[in-house]
C-alpha positions as CSV (number, residue, x, y, z in Angstrom):
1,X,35.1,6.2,21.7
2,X,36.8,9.5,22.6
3,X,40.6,10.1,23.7
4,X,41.3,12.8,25.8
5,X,45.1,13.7,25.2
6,X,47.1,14.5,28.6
7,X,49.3,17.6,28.5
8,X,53.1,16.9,28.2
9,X,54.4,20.3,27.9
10,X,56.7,18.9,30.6
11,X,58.0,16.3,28.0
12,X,60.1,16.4,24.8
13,X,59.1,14.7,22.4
14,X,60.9,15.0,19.2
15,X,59.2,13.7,16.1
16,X,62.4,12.6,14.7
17,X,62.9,10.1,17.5
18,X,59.4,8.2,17.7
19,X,59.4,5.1,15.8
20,X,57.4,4.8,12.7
21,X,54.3,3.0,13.1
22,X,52.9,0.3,11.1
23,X,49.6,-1.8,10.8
24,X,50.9,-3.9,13.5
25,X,50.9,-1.1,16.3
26,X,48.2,1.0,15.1
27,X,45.7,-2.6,15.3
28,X,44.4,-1.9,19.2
29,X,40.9,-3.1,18.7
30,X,38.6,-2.2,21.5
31,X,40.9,0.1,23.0
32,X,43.6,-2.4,23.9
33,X,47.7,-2.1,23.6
34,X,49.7,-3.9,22.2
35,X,53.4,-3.9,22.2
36,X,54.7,-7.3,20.1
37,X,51.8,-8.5,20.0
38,X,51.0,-8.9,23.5
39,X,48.3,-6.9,24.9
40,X,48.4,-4.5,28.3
41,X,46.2,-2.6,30.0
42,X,45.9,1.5,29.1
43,X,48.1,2.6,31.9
44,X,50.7,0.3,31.0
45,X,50.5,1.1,27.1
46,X,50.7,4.8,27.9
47,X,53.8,4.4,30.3
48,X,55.1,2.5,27.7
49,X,54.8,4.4,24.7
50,X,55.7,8.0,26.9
51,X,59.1,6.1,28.2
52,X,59.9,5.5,24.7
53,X,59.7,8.6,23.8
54,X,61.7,10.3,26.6
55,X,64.7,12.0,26.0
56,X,67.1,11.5,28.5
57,X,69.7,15.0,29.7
58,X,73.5,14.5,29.2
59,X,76.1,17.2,30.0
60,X,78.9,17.1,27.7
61,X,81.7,19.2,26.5
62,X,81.7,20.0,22.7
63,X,84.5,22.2,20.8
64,X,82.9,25.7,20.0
65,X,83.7,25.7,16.9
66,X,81.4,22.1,16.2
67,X,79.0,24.0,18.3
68,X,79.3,27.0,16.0
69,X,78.6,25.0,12.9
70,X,75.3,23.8,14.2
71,X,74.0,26.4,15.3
72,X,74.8,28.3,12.3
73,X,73.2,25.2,10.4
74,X,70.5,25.1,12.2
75,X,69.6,29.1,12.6
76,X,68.0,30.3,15.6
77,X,66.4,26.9,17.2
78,X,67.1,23.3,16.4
79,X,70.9,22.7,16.7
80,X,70.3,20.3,19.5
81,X,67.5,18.0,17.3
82,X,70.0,18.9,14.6
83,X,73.4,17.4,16.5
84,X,71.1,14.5,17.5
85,X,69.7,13.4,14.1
86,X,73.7,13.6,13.3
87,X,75.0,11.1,15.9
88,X,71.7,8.6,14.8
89,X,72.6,9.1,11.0
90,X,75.8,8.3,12.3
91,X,74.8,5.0,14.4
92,X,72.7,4.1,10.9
93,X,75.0,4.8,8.9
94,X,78.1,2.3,11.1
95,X,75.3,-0.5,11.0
96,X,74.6,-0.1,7.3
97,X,78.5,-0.5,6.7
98,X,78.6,-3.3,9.0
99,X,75.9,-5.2,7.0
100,X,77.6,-4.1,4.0
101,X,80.9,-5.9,5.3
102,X,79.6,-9.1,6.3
103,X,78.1,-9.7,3.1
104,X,81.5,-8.6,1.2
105,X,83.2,-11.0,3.7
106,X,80.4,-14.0,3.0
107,X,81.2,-13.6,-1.0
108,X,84.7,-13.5,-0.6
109,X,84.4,-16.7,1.9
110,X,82.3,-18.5,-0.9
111,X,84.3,-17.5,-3.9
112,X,87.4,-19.2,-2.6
């Protein structure tokens, strides 16, 4: 069975976003999709899995001197990817110390 790829040079896609895949998305036998399990037809998959991988375009304001530091971080190209890997360390990092606090919270409850 061949695959012919589609161009997306109109698409971003930044390998830092996409998910990682495991057994369970990689097993399509006989061609088919699957997204949790449930299976859908090529077109669907493939809107699927390009709407994941989107980007979406925000204008914001940043101070120049935080825009400064990544560009001078990230050298000529990249600060953007760079700033964005930042705010999703940051997101990951806020959940890990949430977890982190419910437990604390769930040994102090069961110590008393």
């Amino acid at each position: 069975m061949s695959v012919k790829s589609k161009s997306t040079a109109n698409v971003w896609i930044d390998e830092d976003d996409a998910e990682e895949l495991t057994g369970e998305e990689l097993d399509h036998p006989e061609g088919r999709w699957l997204k949790g399990g449930e299976s859908m037809n090529s077109e669907q998959g493939q809107a699927a899995f390009r709407a994941h991988l989107r980007k979406k375009q925000v204008n914001m304001l940043i101070d120049p001197d935080v825009l400064d530091y990544f560009r001078q971080k990230a050298g000529q190209r990249g600060y953007q990817t760079l700033i964005n890997r930042t705010l999703r360390e940051s997101m990951e990092r806020e959940s890990l110390l949430d977890a982190v606090r419910k437990v604390v919270r769930e040994e102090l409850h069961h110590t008393d």
